[in-house]
N, C-alpha and C positions, 0 to 999 in steps of 0.2 A: 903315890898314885900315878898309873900311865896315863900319860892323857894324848886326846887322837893329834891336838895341839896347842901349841904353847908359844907367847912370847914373854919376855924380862925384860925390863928398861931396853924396850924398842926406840929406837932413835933416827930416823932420815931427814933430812935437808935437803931441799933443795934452792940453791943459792943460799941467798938471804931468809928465804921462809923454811919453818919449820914442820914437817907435816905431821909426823910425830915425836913426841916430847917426852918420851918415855913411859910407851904402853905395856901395858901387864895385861895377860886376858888369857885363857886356857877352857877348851871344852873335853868334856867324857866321851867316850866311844859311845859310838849309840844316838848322841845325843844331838838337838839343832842349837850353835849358840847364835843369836841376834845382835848385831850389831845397830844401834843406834845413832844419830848426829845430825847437824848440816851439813850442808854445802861446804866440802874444805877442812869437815874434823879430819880426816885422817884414816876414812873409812877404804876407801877403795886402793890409799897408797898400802897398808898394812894386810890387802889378801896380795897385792902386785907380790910383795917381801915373799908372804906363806908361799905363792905359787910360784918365786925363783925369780921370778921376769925381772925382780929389782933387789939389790943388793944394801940392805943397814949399814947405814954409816955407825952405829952403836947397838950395844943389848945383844941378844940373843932371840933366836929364833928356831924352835922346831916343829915339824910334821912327823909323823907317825914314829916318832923318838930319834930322827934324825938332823942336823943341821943344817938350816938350807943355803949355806952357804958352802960347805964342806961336801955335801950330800945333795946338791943340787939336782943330778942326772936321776938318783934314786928315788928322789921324790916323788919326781914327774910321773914316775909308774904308778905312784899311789896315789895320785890327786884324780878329779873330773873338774873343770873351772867355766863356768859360765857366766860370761860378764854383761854390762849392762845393753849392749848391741847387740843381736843375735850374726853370729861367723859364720856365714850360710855360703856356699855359692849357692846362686839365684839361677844362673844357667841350666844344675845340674838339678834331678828327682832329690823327693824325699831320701829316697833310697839308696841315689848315686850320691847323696853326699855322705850317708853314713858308712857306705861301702869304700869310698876314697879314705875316711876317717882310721877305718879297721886297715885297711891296706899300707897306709903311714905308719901305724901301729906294727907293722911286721908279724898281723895275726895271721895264721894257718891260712891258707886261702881256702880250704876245705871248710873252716869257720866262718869267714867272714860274711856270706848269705845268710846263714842262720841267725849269726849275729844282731845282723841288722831288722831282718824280719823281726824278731823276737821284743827290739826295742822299738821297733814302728808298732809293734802292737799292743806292748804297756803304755807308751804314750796315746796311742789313742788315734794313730797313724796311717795305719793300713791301707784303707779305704781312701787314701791320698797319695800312697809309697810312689806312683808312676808319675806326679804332676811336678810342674817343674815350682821348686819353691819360690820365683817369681810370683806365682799365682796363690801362694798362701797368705793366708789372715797374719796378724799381728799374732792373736793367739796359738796358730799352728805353728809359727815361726820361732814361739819361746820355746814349744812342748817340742821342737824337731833340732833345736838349739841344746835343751837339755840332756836331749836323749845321743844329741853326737856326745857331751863330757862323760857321757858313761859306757860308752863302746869298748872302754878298756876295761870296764868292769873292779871302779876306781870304791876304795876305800873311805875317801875324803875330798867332800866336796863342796868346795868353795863357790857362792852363787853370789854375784854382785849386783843387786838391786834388781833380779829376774825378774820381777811384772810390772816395772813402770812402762808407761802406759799403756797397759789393758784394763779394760772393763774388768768392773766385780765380778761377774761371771766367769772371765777369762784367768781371774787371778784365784778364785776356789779352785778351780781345774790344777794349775798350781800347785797350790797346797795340797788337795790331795797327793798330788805325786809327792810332795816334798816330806809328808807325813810317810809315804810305803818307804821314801827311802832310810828313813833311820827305824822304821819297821825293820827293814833288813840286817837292821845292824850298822849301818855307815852313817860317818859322821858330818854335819852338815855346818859350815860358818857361811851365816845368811844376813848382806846388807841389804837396808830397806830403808825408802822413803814413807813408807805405810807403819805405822805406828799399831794399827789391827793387825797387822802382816804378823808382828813380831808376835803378837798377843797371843795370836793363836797357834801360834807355829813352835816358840822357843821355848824350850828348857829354862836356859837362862838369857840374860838380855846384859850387854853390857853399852853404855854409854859414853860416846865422845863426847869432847869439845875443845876446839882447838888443841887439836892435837895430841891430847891428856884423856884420862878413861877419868868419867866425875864419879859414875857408878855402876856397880856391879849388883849383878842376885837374878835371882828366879821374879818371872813378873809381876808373881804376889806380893812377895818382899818387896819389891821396888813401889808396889803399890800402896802398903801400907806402911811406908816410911816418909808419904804425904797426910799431913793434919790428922795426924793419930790414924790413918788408916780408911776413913770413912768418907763420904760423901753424901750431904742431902740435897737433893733434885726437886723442887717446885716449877708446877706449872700449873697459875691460877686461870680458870675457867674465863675472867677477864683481863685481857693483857693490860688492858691500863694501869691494874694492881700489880704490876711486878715490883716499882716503889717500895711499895707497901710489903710486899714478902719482903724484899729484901733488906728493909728494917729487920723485920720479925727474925729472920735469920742470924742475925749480925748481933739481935741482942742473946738469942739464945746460943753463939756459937763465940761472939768477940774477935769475930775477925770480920773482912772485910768482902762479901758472896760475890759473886762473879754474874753479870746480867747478859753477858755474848751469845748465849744459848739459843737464840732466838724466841725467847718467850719462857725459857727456863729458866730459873736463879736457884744457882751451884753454890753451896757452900764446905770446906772440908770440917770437919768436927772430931771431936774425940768421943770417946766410947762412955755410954752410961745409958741415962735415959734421955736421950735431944729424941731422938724419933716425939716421945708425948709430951717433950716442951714444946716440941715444933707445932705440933696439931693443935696445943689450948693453946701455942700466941698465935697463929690462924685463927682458929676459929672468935678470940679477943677480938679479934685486928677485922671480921664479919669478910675475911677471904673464900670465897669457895673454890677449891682445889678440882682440877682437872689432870692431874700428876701428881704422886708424892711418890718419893723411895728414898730408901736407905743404903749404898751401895759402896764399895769399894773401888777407888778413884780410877778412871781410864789410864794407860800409858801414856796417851797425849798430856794428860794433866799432869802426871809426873815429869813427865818430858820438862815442860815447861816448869814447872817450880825448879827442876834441877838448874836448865837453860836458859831459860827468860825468854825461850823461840816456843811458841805458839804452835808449830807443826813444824816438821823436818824440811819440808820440802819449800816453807815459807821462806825460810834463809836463803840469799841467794851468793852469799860472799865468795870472794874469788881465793884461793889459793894454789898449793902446787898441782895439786888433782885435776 
């Protein structure tokens, strides 16, 4: 299979630390892969590798079937790279920065106004192109950020944790765009602090940790490869009774529920009938429920069974990144 990219026993060091420790990970044309982790797996050193700017001490590394090592100058024609700072000059318009971008590029100069209007108006832009990006929002600044990696009209596009900190709002805008672009056809490697980010976004989802991939698959698989798959959600009508659910849990499932939820208790289970054990030891146990379902565990929760980290962004450990 061709794939848009690809690493093999990826390996960098830097001194003493390792950042990667021999990553495997490969996405489909077309497709968004997800990169998950903390602080320090290895996430942001392994697009540096993809987009050239940093050189493997071991393994193997390819873009659009090329080595970026070997093939460095030709890749750059095929990538868009947006990292986690938006690379704006602030002095110059919306416009004059995408215009300076194309003109780097050694586009037609006959092309490069169309150019640029064209992506001021998929992003959502226009009606801003003259103000100088000094005066833009956090959110205009990713979407004006985005839309410079793609003035070259790039193949494959590496996005390094694009919407930390914007508002939910700001980061649907986002994904929409990040959905039209493997619409298009091109291929997207997306790291994220945001564990819904990947949810909604990725094909498949691959996970760091220190420096190692724990696991790989589509979000589903990844999802049902916790507690056979399942998850039951209680939230009784009196929170005093969370106790009490989470006995009734614990005996219908044999493991140990989770009460962090704020008034919810989470249990993972396997498949049968728990949904109507769950309801008779309730209703035994004289709980009256104000929540019940039966669902398929969060990426957060798999996160954490895999990692022992709670949330991505909870980790705060230091390494070469």
């Amino acid at each position: 299979m061709d794939y848009a990219f690809q690493t093999s026993a990826l390996v960098k060091r830097f001194g003493r630390t390792t950042a990667l420790a021999g990553i495997d990970m490969a996405a489909r044309p077309g497709t968004v892969l997800a990169v998950l982790g903390p602080n320090g797996a290895g996430k942001t050193t392994a697009i540096r590798i993809l987009a050239t700017l940093l050189r493997p001490d071991a393994g193997e590394a390819e873009v659009g079937g090329l080595d970026v090592v070997r093939h460095a100058a030709e890749i750059r024609r095929l990538i868009g790279l947006t990292g986690q700072y938006a690379s704006l000059d602030e002095d110059l318009t919306g416009r004059e920065n995408l215009v300076l971008i194309a003109r780097l590029l050694d586009m037609p100069r006959s092309a490069v106004g169309s150019r640029a209007d064209e992506l001021l108006d998929r992003f959502g832009l226009t009606d801003h192109a003259a103000r100088r990006v000094s005066t833009y929002s956090g959110g205009m600044r990713r979407r004006l950020d985005l839309a410079a990696s793609m003035v070259g009209d790039p193949r494959i596009i590496f996005l390094d944790e694009p919407t930390t900190g914007l508002d939910p709002g700001r980061r649907e805008d986002l994904w929409r765009i990040v959905r039209s672009l493997t619409a298009d056809g091109r291929s997207v490697l997306l790291t994220t602090q945001y564990l819904e980010e990947a949810d909604a976004l990725a094909d498949e989802v691959v996970v760091f940790d220190e420096g190692r991939v724990i696991a790989t698959g589509t979000p589903a698989v990844l999802k049902q490869s916790v507690g056979g798959g399942q998850t039951v959600a209680v939230r009784p009508a009196d929170p005093t009774q969370t106790g009490v659910v989470a006995k009734v849990l614990s005996a219908v499932s044999g493991r140990e529920p989770d009460r962090s939820g704020g008034g919810v208790v989470t249990v993972a289970v396997d498949a049968g009938r728990v949904l109507t054990d769950v309801v008779l030891g309730l209703d035994a146990a004289g709980v009256d429920v104000a929540e019940l379902s039966l669902r398929l565990p969060s990426l957060d929760e798999v996160y954490f069974a895999l990692t022992g980290h709670h949330r991505t962004g909870d980790d705060e450990r230091k390494a070469a990144e």
